[in-house]
C-alpha positions in Angstrom: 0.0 0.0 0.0 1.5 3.3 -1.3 1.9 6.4 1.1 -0.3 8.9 1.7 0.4 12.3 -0.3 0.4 15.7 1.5 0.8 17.8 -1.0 -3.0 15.8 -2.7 -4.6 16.0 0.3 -3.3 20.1 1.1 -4.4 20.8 -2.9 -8.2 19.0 -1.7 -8.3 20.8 1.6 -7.4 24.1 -0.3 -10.4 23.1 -3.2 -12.4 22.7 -0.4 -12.0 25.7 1.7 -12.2 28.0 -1.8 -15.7 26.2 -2.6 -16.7 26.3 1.3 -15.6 30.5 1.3 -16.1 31.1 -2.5 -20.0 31.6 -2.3 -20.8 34.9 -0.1 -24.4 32.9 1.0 -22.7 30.5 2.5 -20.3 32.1 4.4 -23.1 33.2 7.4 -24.9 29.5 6.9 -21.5 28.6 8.9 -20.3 30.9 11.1 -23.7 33.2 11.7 -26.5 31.0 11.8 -24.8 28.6 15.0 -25.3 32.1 16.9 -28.7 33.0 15.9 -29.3 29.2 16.7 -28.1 29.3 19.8 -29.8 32.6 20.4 -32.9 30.7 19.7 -32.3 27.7 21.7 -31.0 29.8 24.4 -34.4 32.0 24.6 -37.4 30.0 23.5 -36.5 26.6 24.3 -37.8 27.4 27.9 -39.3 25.2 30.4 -39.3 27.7 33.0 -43.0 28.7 34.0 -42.8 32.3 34.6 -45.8 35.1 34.6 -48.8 32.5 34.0 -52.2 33.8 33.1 -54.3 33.5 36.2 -58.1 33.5 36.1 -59.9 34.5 39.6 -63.0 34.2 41.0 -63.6 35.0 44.8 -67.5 34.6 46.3 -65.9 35.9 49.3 -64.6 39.1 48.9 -63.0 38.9 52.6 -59.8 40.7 53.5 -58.2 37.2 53.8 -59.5 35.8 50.0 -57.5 38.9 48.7 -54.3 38.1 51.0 -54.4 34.6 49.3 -54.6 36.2 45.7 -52.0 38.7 46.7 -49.8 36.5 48.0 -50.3 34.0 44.9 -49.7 36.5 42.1 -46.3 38.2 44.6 -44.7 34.9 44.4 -44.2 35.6 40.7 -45.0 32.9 38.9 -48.5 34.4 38.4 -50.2 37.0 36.5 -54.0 38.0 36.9 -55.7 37.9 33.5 -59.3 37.4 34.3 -61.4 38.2 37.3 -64.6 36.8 36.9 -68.0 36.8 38.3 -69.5 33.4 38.0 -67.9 29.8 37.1 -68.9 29.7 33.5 -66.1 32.6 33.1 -63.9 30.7 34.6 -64.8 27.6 32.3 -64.6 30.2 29.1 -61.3 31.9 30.4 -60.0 28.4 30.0 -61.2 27.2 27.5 -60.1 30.4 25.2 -56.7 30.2 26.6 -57.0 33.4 28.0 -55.9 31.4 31.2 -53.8 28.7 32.2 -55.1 28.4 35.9 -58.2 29.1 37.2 -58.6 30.2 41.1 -62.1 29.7 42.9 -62.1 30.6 46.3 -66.5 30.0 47.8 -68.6 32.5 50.0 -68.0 31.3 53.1 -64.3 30.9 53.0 -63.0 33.1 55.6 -65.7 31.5 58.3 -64.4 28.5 57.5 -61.1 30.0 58.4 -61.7 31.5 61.7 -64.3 28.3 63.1 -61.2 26.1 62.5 -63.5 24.0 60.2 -60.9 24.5 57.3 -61.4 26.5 54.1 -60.9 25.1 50.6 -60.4 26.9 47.3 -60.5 25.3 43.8 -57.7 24.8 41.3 -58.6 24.3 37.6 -55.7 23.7 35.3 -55.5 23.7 31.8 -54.1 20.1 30.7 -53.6 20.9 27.2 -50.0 21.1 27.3 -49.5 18.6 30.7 -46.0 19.7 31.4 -46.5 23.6 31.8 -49.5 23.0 33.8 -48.4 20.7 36.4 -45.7 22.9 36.9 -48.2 25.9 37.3 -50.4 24.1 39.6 -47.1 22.7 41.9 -46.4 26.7 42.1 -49.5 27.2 43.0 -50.3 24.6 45.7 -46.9 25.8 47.2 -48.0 29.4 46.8 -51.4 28.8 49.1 -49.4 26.1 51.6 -47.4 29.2 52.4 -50.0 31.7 53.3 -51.8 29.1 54.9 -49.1 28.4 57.4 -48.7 32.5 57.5 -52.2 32.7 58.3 -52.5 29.6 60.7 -49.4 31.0 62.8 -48.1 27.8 62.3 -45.1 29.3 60.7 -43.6 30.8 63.5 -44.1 27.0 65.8 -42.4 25.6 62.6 -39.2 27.5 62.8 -38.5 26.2 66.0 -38.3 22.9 64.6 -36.0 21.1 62.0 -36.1 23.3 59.3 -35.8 22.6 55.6 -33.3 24.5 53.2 -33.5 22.9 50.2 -30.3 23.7 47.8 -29.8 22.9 44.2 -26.3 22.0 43.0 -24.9 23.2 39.6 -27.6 24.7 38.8 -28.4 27.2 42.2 -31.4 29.0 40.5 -32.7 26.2 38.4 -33.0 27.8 35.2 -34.0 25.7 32.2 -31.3 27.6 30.2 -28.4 26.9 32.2 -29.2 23.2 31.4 -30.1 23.2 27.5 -27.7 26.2 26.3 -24.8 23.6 26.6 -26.9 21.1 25.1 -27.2 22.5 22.2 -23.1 22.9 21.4 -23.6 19.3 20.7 -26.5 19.5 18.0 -25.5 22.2 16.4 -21.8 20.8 15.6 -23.6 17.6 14.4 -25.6 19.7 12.1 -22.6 21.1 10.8 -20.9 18.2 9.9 -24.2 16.4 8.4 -24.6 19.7 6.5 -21.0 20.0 5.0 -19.9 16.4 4.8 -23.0 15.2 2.9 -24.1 17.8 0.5 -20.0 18.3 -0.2 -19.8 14.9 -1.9 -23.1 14.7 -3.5 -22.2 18.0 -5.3 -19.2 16.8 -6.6 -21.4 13.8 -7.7 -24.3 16.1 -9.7 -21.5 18.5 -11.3 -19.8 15.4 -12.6 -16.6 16.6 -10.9 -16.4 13.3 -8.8 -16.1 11.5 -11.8 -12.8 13.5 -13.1 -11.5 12.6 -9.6 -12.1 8.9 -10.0 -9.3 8.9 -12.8 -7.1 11.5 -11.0 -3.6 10.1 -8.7 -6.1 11.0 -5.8 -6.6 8.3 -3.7 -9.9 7.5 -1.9 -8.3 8.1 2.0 -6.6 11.5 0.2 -9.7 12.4 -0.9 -11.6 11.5 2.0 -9.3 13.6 4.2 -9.0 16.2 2.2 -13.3 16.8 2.4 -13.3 16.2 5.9 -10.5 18.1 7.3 -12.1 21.7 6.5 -15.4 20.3 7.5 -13.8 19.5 11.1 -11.9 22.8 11.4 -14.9 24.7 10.7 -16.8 22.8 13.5 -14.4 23.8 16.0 -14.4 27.3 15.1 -18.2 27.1 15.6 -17.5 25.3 19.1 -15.3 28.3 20.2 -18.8 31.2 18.9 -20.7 28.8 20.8 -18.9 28.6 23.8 -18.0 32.3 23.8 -21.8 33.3 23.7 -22.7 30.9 25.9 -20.8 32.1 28.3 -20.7 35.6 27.8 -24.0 36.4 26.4 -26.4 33.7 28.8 -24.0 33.6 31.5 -23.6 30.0 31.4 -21.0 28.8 33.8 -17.7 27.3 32.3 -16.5 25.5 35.6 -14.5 22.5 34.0 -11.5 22.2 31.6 -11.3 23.4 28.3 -9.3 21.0 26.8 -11.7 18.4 28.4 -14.6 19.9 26.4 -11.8 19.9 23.1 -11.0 16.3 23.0 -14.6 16.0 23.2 -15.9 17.4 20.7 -12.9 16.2 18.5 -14.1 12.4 19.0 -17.7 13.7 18.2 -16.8 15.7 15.6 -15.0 12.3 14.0 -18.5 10.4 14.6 -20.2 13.8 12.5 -17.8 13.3 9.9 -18.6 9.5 9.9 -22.3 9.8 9.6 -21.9 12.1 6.6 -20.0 10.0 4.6 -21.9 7.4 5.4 -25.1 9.6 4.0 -23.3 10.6 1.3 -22.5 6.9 -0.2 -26.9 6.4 -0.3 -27.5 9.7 -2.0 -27.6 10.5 -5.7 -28.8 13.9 -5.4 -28.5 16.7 -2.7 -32.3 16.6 -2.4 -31.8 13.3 -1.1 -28.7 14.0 1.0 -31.6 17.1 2.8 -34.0 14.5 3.5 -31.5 11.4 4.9 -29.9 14.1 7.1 -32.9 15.0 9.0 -33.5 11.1 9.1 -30.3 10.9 10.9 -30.6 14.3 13.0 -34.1 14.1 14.8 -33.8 10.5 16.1 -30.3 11.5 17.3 -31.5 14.9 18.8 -34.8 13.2 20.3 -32.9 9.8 21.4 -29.7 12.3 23.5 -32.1 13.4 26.6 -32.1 16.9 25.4 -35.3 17.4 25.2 -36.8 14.1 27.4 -34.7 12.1 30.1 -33.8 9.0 28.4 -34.9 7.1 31.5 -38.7 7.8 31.0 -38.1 6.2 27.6 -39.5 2.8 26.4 -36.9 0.5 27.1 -36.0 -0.4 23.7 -35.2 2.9 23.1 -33.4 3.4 25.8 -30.9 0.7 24.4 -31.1 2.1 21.3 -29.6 5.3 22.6 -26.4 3.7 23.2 -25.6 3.4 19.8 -26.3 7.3 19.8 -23.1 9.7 20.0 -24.9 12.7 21.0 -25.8 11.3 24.1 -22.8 10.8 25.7 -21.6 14.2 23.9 -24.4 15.8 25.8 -23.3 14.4 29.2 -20.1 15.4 28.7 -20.6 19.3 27.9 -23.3 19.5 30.5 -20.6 17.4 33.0 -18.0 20.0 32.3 -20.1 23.4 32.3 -22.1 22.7 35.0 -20.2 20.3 37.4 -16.4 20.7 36.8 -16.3 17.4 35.7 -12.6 15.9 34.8 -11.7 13.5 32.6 -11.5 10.5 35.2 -15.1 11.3 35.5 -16.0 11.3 32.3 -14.3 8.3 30.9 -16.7 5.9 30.3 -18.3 9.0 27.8 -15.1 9.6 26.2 -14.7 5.6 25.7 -18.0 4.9 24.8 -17.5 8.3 21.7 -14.1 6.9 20.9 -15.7 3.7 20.0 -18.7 5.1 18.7 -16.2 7.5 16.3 -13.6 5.5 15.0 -16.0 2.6 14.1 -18.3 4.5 12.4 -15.6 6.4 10.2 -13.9 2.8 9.5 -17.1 1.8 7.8 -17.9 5.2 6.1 -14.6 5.5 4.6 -15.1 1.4 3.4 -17.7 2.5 1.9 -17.5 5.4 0.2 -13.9 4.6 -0.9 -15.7 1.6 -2.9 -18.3 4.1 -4.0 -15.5 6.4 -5.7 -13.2 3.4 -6.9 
């Protein structure tokens, strides 16, 4: 087996970075649009229940019904929408969404207070979207245990007691954002090299270029390398914007090592490069190379536990999520942001993407090196 040529694959790398550069759309499709992505991600992929419409109705009118609703919408989860007069408003403020929660409190509710009997109020959620509103209602049931210890004194006989002070680590205020903002490093780099690694090869294959390269000296490894290498250089500049807007833009901590969160994504980046050549030996036109990419992205984006914990999943999926390398990816960059994890940590992660990688590029280059010959 003859030696690899560096000056072939410098000459592809160069061809490549020309045609990457060359065409002024494409320029902000790989440098701009991870930011705006990540801008997007960062803001509206929110689980954070914040300001939720509140619908009210109070029979009793009693200074102590309005201290409930005061203290309710001053824990700040809640924002008074509706104030209605009868149930059925309630029912309509529902039911046109001009309400998430509904509030009832009945006539005789502070009576029931001072004879000891015990007051009740009503809750009526809106279970349309189940997430958001058991969240809401959690708020709110901890919202009226509150004041009802306030009112019942028994606050003050509880402080004498053992006490609860509940503390969240990593993660002190619990924001949704602090959790999927480094998330999203991870599917936005395996966009990238889906994007470029794909559609770069089935290009050459519509313009009949590939063709002329079949009967140049190129080999298939010197062209292989010579497509992927820009590819992989252009998804670690778009790690560093990521990282640097992360961090400076969202304030997401960056407590762990650097060059941790490097080698990383440098394994990923090799199972990226894989899955595009591997896309790029089924397709005959970019059309095709579009529609087997998103075939290849969603599963791997819903199968990572980005957006659902992969322990709430079936179980066959959940095995099928091994075979995923954006899961452990995702573990990793959340392990190093959040938690300061090292690499003795993380090895199992790093193992499990090494082998993931480095098989996965073994049989894409088989296989589009026969494609080629």
């Amino acid at each position: 087996m003859t030696a690899l040529s560096p000056f072939r694959i410098r000459r592809i790398v160069r061809k490549e970075v020309r045609q990457l550069l060359r065409d002024p759309r494409s320029r902000p499709i790989l440098f701009v649009a991870p930011v705006v992505q990540l801008l997007l991600f960062g803001y509206a992929v929110n689980t954070d229940v914040r300001n939720t419409p509140l619908a009210v109705l109070d029979h009793d009118r009693s200074a102590a019904s309005r201290e409930l609703i005061d203290d309710i919408v001053a824990s700040g989860y809640f924002e008074i929408t509706d104030r209605a007069d009868a149930p059925r408003e309630l029912v309509e403020a529902l039911d046109r969404g001009r309400a998430l929660l509904a509030l009832e409190i009945p006539p005789r509710f502070s009576r029931d207070l001072v004879s000891g009997r015990g007051a009740t109020v009503q809750l009526l959620v809106d279970g349309t979207d189940s997430n958001t509103g058991t969240i809401a209602l959690g708020y709110a049931r901890r919202a009226i245990l509150a004041w009802s210890l306030k009112e019942s004194g028994l606050g003050e006989s509880l402080a004498m007691g053992p006490r609860l002070e509940p503390r969240a680590w990593f993660n002190p205020t619990l924001e949704s954002r602090v959790y999927n903002v480094p998330g999203v490093i991870g599917i936005l780099i395996l966009l990238m090299c889906l994007l470029l690694t794909s559609f770069s090869v089935v290009r050459e294959r519509e313009l009949g270029t590939l063709d002329q390269l079949r009967v140049s000296p190129v080999k298939p490894a010197e062209l292989i390398l010579g497509k992927t290498i820009p590819v992989a250089v252009v998804a670690l500049i778009d790690l560093a914007l990521i990282t640097a807007v992360g961090t400076a833009w969202f304030g997401i901590p960056l407590r762990g090592s650097p060059l941790v969160l490097l080698a990383a994504s440098l394994l990923f980046i090799l199972s990226g490069l894989a899955a595009g050549l591997l896309i790029s030996t089924v397709s005959k036109t970019q059309q095709e190379a579009f529609l087997t990419m998103y075939l290849v992205l969603l599963p791997s984006i819903i199968l990572s536990g980005f957006f659902f914990p992969i322990d709430s999943m079936p179980e066959i999926f959940q095995w099928v999520s091994y075979l995923n390398p954006v899961r452990y990816f995702l573990e990793i960059v959340r392990g190093v942001f959040l938690k300061a994890a090292g690499l003795s940590v993380l090895l199992p992660q790093f193992a499990a993407l090494l082998i993931l990688g480095t098989a996965g590029i073994a049989v894409a280059i088989r296989r589009f090196a026969r494609s080629i010959a």
